[in-house]
C-alpha positions in Angstrom: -154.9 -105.8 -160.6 -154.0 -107.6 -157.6 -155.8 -108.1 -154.5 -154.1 -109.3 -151.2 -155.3 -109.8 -148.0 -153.4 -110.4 -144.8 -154.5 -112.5 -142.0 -152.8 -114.6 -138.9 -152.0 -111.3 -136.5 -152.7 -110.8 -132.9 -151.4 -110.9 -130.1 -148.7 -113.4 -128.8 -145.6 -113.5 -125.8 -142.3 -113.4 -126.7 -141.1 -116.4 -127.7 -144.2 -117.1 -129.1 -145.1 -118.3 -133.1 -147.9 -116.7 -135.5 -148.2 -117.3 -139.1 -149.5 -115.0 -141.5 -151.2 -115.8 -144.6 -151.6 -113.8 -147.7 -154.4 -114.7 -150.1 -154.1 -113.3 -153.7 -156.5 -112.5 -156.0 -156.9 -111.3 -159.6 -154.0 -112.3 -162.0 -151.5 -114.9 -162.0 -150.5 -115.1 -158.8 -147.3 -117.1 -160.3 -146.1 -114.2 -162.0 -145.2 -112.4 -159.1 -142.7 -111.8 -156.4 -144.2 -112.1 -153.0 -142.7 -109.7 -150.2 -143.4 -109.2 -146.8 -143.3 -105.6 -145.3 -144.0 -104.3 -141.5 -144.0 -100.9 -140.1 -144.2 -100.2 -136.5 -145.0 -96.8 -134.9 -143.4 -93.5 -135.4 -141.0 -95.9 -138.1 -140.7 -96.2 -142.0 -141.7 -99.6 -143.5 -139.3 -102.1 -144.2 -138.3 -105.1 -145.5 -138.7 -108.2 -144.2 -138.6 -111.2 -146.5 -139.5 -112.3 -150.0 -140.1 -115.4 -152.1 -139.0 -115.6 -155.4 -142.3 -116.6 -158.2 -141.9 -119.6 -158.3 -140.7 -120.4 -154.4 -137.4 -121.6 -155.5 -135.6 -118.3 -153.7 -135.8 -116.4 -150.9 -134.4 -113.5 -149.1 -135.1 -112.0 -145.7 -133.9 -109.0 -143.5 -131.2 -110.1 -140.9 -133.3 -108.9 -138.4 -135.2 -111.9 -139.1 -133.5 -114.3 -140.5 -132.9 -117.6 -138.8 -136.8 -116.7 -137.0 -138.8 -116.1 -139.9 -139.8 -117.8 -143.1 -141.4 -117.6 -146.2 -143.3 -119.8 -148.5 -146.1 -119.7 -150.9 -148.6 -121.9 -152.1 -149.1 -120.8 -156.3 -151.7 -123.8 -156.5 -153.9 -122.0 -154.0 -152.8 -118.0 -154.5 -151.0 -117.7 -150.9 -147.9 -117.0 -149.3 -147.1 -117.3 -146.0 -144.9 -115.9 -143.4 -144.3 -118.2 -140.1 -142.5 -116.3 -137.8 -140.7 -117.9 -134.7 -139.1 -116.8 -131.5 -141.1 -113.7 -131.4 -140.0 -110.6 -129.5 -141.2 -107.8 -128.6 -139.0 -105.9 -131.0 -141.1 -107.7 -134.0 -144.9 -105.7 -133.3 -145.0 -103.8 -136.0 -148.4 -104.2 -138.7 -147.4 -106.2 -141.2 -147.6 -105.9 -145.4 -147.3 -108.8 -147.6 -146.8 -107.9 -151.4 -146.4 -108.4 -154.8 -144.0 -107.6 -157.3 -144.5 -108.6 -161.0 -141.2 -109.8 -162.5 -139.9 -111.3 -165.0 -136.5 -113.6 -163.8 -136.3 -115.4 -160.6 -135.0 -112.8 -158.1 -136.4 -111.6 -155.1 -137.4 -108.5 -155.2 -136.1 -106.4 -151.5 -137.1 -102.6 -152.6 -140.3 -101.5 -151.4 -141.4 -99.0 -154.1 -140.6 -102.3 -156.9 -143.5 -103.6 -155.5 -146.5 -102.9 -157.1 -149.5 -104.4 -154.8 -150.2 -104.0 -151.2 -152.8 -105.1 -148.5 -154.2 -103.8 -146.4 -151.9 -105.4 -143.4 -152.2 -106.9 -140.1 -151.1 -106.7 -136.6 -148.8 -108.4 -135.2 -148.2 -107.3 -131.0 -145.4 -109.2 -128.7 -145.9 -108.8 -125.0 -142.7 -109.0 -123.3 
């Protein structure tokens, strides 16, 4: 078992900057692709970004990209999500999780992914 915990939301203007950390708990943290998920109101949940196990690769939506990135830390069990040039369009609670694999992709399907937390919110006032 994994156990993850979001943290970093709230509330921010557009144009603003939050970053969201993801502490992990339980196995190897190493071991596992690290995604990042959100899902606004009324919307399915989808993809945002990921981080390859051992950081070397990522991958993120183009809705995001060039705005939002991804690292992680496997010394201390977190990943991170910094996300830049907010807009309003981005509020949406957001996921992170983990994928256990077994190569150095980057996992982008949400049902490969086997761990979730619990998420956090993330509103931009226009």
């Amino acid at each position: 078992q994994v156990q993850l915990v979001e943290s970093g939301g709230g509330l921010v203007q557009a144009g603003g900057s939050l970053r969201l950390s993801c502490a992990a708990s339980g196995r190897t943290f190493s071991l596992y692709c690290m995604g990042w998920f959100r899902q606004a109101p009324g919307k399915e949940r989808e993809f945002v970004g990921g981080i390859s196990k051992s950081g070397g690769r990522t991958s993120y939506s183009d809705s995001v990209k060039g705005r939002f990135t991804i690292s992680r830390d496997n010394a201390k069990n977190t990943a991170f999500l910094q996300m830049n040039s907010l807009k309003p369009e981005d509020t949406a609670v957001y996921y992170c999780a983990a994928s256990y694999v077994v190569d150095s992709n980057v996992v982008t399907t949400t049902p490969a992914y086997d761990y979730w937390g619990q998420g956090t919110q993330v509103t931009v006032s226009s």
